[in-house]
VEXPA-949422 format. One record per residue: residue number from 1; x, y, z of N, C-alpha, C in turn. Coordinates in Angstrom, 3 decimals. Example, Ala and Ser with C-alpha at 12.3 -4.5 7.8 and 13.67 -1.06 7.14 Angstrom:
% VEXPA-949422
    k      n_xx      n_yy      n_zz     ca_xx     ca_yy     ca_zz      c_xx      c_yy      c_zz
    1    13.190    -5.690     7.800    12.300    -4.500     7.800    13.200    -3.300     7.800
    2    12.850    -2.250     7.080    13.670    -1.060     7.140    12.900     0.030     7.870
//
This chain:
% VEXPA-949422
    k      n_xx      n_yy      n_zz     ca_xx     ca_yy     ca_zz      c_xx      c_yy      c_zz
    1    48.534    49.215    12.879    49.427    48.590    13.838    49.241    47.092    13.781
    2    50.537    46.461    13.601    49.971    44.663    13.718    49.739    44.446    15.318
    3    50.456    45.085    16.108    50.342    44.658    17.669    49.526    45.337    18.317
    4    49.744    45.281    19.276    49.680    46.527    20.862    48.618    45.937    21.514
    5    49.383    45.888    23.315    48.754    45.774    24.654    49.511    45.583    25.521
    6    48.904    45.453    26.886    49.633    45.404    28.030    48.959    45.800    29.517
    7    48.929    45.018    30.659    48.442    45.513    31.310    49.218    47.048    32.205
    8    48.664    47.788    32.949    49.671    49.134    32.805    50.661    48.828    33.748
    9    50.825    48.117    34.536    51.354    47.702    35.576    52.587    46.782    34.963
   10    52.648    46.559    34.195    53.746    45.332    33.376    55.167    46.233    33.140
   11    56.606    45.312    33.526    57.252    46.082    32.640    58.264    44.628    31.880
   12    58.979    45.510    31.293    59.578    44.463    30.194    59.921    43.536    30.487
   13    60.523    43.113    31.872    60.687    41.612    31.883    59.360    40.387    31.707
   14    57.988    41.309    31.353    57.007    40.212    31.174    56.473    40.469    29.574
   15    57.609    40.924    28.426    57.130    41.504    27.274    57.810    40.633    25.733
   16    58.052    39.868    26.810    58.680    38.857    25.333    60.046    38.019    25.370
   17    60.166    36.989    24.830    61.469    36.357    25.245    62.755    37.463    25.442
   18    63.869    36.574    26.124    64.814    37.586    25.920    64.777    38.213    27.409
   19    65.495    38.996    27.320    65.626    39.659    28.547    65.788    41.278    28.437
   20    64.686    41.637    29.500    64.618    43.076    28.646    65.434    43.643    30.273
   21    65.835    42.806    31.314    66.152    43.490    32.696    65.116    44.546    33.065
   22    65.539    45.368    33.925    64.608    46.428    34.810    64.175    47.535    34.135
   23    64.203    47.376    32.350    63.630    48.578    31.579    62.410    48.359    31.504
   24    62.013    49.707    32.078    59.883    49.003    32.412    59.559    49.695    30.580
   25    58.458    49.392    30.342    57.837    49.561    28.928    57.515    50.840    28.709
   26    57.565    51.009    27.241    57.531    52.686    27.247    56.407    53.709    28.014
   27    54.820    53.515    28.333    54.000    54.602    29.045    54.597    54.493    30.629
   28    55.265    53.422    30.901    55.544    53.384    32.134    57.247    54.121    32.204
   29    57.591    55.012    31.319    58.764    54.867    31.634    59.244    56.278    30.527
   30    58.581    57.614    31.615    58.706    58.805    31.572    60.153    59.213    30.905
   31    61.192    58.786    31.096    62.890    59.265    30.870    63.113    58.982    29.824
   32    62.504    57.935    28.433    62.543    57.864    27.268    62.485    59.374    26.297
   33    61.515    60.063    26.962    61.338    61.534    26.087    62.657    62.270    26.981
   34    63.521    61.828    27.170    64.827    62.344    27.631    65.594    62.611    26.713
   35    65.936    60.811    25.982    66.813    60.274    25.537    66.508    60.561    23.732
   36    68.118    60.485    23.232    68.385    60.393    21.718    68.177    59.510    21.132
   37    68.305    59.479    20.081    67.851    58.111    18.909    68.886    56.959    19.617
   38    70.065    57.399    19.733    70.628    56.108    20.563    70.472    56.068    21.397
   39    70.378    56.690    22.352    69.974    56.633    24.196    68.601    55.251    23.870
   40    67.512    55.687    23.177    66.962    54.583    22.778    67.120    53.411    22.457
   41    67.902    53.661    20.782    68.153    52.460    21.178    68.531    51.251    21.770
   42    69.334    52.010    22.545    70.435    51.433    23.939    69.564    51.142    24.747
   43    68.432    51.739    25.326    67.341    51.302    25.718    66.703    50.296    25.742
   44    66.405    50.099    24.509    65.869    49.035    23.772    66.503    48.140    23.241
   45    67.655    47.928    23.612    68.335    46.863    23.030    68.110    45.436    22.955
   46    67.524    44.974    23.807    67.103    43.264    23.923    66.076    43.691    23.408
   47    65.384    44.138    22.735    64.108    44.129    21.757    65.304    43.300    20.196
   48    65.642    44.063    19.982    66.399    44.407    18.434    67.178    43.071    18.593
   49    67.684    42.445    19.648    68.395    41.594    19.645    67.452    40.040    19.584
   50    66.824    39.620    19.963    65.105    38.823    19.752    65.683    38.241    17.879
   51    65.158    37.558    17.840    64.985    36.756    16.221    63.616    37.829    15.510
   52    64.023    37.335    14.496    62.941    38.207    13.587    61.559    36.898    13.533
   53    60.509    38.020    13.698    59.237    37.238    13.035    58.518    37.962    12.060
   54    57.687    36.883    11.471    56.822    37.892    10.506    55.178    38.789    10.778
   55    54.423    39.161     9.954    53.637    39.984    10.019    52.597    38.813    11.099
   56    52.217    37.417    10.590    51.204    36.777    11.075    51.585    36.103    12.381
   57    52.605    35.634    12.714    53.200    35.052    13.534    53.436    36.463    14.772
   58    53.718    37.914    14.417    52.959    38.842    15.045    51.391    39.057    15.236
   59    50.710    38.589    14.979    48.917    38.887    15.169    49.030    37.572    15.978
   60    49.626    36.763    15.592    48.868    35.509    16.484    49.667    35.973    17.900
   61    50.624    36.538    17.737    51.383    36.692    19.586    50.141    38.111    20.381
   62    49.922    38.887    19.427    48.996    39.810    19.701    47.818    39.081    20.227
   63    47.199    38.505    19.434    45.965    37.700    19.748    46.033    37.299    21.263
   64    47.604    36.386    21.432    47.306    35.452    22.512    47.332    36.427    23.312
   65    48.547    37.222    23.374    48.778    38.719    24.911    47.131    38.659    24.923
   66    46.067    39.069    24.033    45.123    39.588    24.523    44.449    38.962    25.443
   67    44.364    37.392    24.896    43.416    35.841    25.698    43.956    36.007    26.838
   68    45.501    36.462    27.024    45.718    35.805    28.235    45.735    37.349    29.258
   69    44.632    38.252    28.520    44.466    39.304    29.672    45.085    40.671    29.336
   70    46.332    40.922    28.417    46.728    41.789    28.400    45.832    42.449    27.776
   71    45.469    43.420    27.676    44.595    44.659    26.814    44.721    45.178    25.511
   72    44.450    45.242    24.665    44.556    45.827    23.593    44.914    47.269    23.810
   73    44.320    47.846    24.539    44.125    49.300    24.732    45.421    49.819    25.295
   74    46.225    49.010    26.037    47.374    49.293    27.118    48.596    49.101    26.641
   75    48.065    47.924    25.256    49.608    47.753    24.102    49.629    49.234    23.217
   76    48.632    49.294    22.878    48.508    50.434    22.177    48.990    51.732    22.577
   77    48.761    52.023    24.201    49.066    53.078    24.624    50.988    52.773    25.239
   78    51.433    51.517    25.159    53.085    51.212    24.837    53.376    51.720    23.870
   79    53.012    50.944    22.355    53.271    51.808    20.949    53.435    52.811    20.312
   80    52.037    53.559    21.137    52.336    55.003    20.565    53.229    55.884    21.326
   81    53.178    55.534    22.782    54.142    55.960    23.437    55.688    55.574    23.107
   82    55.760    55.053    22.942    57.514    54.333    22.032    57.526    55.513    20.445
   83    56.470    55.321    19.882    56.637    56.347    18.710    56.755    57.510    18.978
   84    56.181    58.159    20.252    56.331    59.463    20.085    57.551    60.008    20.763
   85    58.076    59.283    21.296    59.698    59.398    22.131    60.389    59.156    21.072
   86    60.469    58.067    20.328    61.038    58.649    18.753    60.826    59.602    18.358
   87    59.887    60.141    17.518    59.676    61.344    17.043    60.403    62.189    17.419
   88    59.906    62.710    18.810    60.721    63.279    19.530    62.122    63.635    19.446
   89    62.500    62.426    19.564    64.092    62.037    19.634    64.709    62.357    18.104
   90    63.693    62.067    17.118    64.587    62.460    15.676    64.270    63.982    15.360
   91    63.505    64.872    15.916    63.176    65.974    15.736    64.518    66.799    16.274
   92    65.096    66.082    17.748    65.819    67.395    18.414    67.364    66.907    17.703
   93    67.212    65.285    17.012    68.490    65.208    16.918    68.889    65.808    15.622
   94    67.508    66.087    14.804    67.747    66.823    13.265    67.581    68.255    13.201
   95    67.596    68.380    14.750    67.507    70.515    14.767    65.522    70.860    14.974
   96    64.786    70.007    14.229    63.460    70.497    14.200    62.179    70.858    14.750
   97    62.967    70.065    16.485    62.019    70.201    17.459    61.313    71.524    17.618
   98    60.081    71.983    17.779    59.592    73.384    17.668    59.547    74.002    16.490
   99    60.260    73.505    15.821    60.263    73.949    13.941    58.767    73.895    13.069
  100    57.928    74.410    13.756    56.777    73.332    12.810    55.790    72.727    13.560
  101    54.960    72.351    12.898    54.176    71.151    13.813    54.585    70.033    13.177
  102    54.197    68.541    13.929    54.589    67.313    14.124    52.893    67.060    13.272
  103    53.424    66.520    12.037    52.010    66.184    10.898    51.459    64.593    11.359
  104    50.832    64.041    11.867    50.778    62.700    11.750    49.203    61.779    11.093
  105    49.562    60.812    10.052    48.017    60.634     9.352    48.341    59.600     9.655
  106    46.769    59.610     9.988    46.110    58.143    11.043    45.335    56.895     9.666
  107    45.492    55.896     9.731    44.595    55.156     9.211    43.484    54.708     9.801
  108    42.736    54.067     9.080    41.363    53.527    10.167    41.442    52.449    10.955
  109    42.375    51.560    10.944    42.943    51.080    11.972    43.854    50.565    13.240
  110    44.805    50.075    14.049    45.359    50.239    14.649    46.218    50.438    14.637
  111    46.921    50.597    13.710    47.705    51.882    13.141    47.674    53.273    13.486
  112    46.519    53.701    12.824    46.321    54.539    13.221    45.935    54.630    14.949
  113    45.639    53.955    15.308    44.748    54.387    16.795    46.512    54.237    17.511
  114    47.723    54.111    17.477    48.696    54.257    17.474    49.056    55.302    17.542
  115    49.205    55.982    16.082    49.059    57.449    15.851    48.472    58.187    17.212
  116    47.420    58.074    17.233    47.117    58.928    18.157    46.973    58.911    19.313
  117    47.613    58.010    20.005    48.528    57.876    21.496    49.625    58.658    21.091
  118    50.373    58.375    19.970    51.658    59.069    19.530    51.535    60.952    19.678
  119    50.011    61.485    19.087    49.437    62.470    19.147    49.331    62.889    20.850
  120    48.812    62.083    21.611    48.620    62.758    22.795    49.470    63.181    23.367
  121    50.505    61.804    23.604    52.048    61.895    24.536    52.791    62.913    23.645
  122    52.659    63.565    22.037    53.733    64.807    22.061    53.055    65.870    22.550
  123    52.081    66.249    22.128    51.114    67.178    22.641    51.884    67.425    24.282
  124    51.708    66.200    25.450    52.013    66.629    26.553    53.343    66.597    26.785
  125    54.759    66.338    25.593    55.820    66.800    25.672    55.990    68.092    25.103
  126    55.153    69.052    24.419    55.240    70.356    24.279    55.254    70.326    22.899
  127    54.914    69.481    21.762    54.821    69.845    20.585    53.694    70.557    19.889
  128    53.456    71.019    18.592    52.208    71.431    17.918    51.990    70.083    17.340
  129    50.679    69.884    17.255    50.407    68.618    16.814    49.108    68.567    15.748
  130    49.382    67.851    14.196    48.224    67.843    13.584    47.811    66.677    13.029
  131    47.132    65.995    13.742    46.803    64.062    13.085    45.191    65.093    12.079
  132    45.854    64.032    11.285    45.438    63.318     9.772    44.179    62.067     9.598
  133    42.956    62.368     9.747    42.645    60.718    10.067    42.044    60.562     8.297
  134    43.004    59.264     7.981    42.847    59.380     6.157    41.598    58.567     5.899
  135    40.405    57.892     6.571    39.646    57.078     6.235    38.173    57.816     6.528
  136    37.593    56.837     5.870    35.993    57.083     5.404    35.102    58.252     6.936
  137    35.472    57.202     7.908    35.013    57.510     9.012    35.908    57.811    10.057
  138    35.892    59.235    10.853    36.524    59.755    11.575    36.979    59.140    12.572
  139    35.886    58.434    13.628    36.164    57.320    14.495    36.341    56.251    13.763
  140    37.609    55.628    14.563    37.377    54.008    14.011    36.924    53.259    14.498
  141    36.322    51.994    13.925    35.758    50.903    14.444    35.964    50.228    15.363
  142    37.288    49.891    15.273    37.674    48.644    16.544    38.012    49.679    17.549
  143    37.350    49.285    18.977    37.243    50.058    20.146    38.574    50.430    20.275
  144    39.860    50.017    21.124    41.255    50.786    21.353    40.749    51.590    20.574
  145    41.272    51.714    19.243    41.835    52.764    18.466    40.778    54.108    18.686
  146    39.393    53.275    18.690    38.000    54.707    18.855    38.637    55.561    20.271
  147    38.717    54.637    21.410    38.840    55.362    22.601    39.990    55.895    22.624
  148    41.142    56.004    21.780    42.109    56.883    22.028    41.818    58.171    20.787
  149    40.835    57.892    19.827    40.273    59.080    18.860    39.940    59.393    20.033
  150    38.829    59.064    20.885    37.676    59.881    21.383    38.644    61.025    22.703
  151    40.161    60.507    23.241    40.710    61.013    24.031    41.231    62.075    23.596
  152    41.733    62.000    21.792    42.204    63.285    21.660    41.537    64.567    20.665
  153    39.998    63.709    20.786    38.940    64.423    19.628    38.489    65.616    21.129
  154    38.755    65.768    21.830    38.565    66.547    23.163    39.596    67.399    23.507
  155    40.658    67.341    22.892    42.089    67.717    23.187    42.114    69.430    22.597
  156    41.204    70.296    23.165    41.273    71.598    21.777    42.971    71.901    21.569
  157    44.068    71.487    22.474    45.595    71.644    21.998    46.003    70.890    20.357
  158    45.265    69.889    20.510    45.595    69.195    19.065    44.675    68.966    17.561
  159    45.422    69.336    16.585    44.966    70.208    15.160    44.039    68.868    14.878
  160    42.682    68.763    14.270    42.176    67.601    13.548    42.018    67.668    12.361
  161    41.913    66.877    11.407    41.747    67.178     9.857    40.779    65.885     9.678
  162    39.785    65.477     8.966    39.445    64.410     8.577    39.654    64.183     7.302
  163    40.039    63.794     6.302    40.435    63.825     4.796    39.773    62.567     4.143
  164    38.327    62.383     3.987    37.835    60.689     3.744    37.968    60.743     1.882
  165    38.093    61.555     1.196    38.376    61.232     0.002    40.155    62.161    -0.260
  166    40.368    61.377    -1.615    41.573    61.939    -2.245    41.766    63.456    -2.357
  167    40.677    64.018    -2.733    40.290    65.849    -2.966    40.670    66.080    -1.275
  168    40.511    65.805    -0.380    40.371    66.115     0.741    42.127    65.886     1.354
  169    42.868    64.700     1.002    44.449    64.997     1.190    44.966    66.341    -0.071
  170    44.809    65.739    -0.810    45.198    67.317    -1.485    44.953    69.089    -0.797
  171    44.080    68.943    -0.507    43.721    70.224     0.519    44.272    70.190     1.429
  172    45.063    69.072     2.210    45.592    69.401     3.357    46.984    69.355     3.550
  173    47.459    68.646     2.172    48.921    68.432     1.891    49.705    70.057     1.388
  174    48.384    71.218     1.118    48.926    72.255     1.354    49.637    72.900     1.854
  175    50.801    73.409     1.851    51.802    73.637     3.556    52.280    72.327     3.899
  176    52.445    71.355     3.579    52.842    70.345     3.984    54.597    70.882     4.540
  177    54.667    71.494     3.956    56.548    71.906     3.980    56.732    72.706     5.421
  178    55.946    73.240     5.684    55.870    73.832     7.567    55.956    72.622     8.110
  179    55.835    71.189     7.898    55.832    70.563     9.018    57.029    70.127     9.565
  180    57.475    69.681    10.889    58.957    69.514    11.155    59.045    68.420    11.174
  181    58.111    67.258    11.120    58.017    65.567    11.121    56.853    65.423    10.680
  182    56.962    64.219     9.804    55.548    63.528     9.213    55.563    62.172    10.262
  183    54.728    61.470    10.540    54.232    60.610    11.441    53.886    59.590    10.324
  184    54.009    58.268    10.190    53.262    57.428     8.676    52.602    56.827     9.678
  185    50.689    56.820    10.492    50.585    55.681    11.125    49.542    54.968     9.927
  186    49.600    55.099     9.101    48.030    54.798     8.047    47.882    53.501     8.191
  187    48.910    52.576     7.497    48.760    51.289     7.935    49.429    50.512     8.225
  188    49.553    49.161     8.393    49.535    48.257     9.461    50.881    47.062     8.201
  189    51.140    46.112     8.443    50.636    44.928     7.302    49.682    44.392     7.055
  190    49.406    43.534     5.707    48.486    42.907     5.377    47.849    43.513     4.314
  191    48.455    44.594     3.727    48.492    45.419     2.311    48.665    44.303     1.016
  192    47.329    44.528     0.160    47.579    43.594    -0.960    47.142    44.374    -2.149
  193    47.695    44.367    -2.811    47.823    45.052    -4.034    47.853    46.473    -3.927
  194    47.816    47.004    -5.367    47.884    48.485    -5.145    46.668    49.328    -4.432
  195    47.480    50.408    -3.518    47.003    50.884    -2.408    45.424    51.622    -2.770
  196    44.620    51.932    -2.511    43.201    52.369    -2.463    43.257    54.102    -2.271
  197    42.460    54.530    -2.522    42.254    55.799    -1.710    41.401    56.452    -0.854
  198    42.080    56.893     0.066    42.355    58.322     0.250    43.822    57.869     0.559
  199    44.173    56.422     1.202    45.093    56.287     1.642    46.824    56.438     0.464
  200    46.260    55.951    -0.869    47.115    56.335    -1.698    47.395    57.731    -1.843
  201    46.530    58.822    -1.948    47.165    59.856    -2.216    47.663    60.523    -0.613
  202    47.713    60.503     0.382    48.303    60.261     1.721    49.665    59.983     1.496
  203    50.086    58.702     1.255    51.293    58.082     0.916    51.584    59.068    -0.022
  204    51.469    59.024    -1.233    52.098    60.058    -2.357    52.595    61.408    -1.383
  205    51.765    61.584    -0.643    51.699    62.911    -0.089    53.118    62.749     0.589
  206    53.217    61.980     1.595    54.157    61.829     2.494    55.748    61.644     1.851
  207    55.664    60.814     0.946    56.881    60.751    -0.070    57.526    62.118    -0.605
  208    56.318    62.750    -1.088    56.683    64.344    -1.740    56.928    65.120    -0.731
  209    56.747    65.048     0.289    57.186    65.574     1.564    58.733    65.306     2.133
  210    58.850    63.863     2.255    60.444    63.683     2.104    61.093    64.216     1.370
  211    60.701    64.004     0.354    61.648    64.319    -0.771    62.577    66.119    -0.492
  212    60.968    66.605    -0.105    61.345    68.350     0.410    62.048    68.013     2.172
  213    62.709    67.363     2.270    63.692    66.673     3.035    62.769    67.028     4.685
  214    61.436    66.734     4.910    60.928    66.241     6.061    61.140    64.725     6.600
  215    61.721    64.822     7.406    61.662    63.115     7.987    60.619    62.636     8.032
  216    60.236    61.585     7.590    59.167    60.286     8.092    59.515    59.539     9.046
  217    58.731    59.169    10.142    58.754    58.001    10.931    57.790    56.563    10.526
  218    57.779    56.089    10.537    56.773    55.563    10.171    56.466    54.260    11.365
  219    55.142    53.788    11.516    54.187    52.937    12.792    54.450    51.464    12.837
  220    55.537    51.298    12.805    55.549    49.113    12.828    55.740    48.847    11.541
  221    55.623    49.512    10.642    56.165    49.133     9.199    55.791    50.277     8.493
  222    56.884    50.685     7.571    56.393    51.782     6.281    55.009    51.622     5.872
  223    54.134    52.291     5.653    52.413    51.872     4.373    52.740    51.252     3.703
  224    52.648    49.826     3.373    52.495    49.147     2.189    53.909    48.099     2.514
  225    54.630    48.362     3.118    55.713    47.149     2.988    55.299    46.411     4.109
  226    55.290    44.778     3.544    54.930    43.402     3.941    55.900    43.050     5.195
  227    55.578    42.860     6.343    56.377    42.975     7.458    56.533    41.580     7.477
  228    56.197    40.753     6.829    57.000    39.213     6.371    58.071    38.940     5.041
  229    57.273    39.428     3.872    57.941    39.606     2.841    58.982    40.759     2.539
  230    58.465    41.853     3.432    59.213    43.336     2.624    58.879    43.607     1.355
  231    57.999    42.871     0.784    57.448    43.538    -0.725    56.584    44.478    -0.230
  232    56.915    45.753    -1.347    56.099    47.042    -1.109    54.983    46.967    -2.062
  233    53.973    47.459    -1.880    52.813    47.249    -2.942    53.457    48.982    -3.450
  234    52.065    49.341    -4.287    52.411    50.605    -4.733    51.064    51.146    -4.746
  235    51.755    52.338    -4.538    53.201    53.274    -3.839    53.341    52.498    -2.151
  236    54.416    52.985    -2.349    54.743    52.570    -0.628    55.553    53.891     0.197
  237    55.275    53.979     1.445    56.297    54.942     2.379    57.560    54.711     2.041
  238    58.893    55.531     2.067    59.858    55.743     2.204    60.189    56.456     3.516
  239    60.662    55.805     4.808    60.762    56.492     6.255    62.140    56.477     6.181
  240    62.572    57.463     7.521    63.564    57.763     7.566    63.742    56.882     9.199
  241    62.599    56.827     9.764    62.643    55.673    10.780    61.479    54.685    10.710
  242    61.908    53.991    11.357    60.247    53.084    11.551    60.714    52.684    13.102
  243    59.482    52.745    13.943    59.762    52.061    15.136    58.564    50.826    15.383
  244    59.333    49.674    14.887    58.440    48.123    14.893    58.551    47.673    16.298
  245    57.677    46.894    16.509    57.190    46.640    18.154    57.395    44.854    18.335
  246    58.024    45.355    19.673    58.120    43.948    20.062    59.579    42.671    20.117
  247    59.736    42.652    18.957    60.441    41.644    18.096    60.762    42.285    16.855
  248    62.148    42.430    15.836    62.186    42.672    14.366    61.365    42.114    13.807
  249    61.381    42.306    12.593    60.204    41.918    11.290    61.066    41.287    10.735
  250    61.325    40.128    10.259    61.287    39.363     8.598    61.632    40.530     7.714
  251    60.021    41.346     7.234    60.120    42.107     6.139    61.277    43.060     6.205
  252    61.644    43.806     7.541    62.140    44.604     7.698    63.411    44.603     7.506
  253    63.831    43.172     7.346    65.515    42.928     7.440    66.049    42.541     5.506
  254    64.757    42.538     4.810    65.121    42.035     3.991    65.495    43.145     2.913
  255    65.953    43.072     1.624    66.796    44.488     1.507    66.035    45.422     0.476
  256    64.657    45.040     0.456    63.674    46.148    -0.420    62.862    46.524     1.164
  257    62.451    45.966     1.925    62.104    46.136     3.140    63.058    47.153     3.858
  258    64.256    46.635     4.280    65.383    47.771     4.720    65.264    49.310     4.513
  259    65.245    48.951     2.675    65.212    50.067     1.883    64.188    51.031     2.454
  260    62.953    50.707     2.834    61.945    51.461     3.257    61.613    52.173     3.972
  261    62.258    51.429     5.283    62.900    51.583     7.004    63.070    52.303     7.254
  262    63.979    52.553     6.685    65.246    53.512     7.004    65.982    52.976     8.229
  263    66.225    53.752     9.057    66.250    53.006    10.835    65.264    52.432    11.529
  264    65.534    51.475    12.347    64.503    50.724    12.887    65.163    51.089    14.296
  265    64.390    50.934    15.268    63.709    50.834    16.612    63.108    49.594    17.007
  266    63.215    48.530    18.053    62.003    47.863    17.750    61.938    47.962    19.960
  267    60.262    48.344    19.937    60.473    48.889    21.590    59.268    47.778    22.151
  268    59.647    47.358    22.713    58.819    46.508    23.669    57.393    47.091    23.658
  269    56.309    46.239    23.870    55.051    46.752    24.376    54.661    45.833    25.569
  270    54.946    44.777    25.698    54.426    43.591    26.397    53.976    42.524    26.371
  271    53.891    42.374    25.559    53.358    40.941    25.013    54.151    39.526    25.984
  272    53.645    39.175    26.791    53.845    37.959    27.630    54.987    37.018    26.591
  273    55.902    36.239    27.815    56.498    35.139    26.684    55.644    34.125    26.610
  274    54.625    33.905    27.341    53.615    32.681    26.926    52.862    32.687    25.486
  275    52.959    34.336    25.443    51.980    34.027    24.079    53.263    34.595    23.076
  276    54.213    34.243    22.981    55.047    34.097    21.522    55.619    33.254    21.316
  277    55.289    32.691    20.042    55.534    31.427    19.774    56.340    31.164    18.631
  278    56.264    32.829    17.928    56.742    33.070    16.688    58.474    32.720    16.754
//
């Protein structure tokens, strides 16, 4: 994830230039897992409407939300909550809701810890749920993301897999074709060169999965495409959505970036207008 925070009490009119009116932010704002891919976006419309920024000019607005109090932990639990009302929303609008379980692979960082807010909130909209965590170590490092592992490493409703080497996605990409949505939260921007593994064969995984015509969503940007540039390293995600936070991306508008997208979303988390500068 490049972003996420918020204090819980915030709603969109304190989440970024622009005017978001009386739409409070997604954990605060239950009637989203109502609504369709457009009900959303309609939702969210003064997000999408905002100027585009890029990947760094996002971390530094992240950064400041944090200085100036907002939480890491509370953007995060906006984000994933915005992703999983997507999900949601592209599951019932493509027939698949209940079809399956909802696959989602986590990266080791806030990305992933994204993911699995995304994991909790379907879980308590009634889905089967199986996060993926593709890195070395099960918990991740930077606290948010650990304390929302540690919320749903307790959850016996939701499937865990840990996969820290390549042999280990292969074993789980088994059945991949039961699933009714793939989730992309692995990574973030700031992808440089060709991708590493476990996380490369993950990606491969997820692609060959589309292809057997499962939707991808994918977490603030496809794996591997540059949310400034839109250059994809390789391999990169191919989504059928992406829901980017905050503000559009640069990368996202540009037309190998686009390509990647698929549909975009872009849903408020909170981020103060003091700290965007982008």
């Amino acid at each position: 994830m490049t972003s996420t925070s918020t204090s819980s009490g915030s709603h969109a009119s304190q989440s970024g230039p622009g005017a978001d009116g009386d739409v409070p932010l997604p954990a605060n704002d239950p009637t989203i897992f109502e609504l369709d891919l457009r009900g959303l976006r309609n939702r969210w419309a003064a997000r999408a409407s905002l100027p585009a920024i890029g990947g760094e000019a996002m971390s530094g607005a992240d950064r400041r939300a944090q200085a100036l109090g907002v939480s890491e932990e509370r953007l995060m639990e906006h984000a994933g909550t915005a992703v999983a009302a997507a999900v949601r929303a592209l599951a019932v609008d493509t027939d698949r809701w209940g079809h399956g379980p909802i696959v989602i692979l986590c990266g080791p960082g806030n990305n992933g810890g994204d993911g699995f807010v995304a994991a909790r909130r379907l879980a308590l909209a009634g889905a089967d749920i199986v996060v993926a965590v593709i890195a070395t170590e099960a918990r991740p490092r930077n606290p948010a993301a650990a304390r929302n592992w540690d919320r749903i490493a307790r959850d016996r409703g939701i499937a865990k897999v840990h996969a820290p080497v390549a042999r280990d996605v292969a074993v789980f990409g088994q059945g991949i074709e039961r699933a009714s949505v793939i989730v992309d939260a692995l990574l973030g921007s700031g992808v440089r060169g060709p991708l590493r593994e476990p996380i490369r064969s993950a990606v491969e995984l997820i692609d060959r999965a589309r292809a057997g015509g499962i939707p991808v969503v994918a977490v603030d940007t496809p794996t591997a495409i540059d949310l400034s540039s839109g250059e994809p390293s390789d391999p990169a995600v191919q989504a059928d959505l992406t829901v980017t936070f905050h503000r559009p991306k640069v990368g996202l508008g540009t037309r190998r970036g686009a390509a990647h997208a698929g549909k975009i979303l872009v849903a408020p988390i909170g981020i103060p207008p003091e700290a965007d500068r982008g």
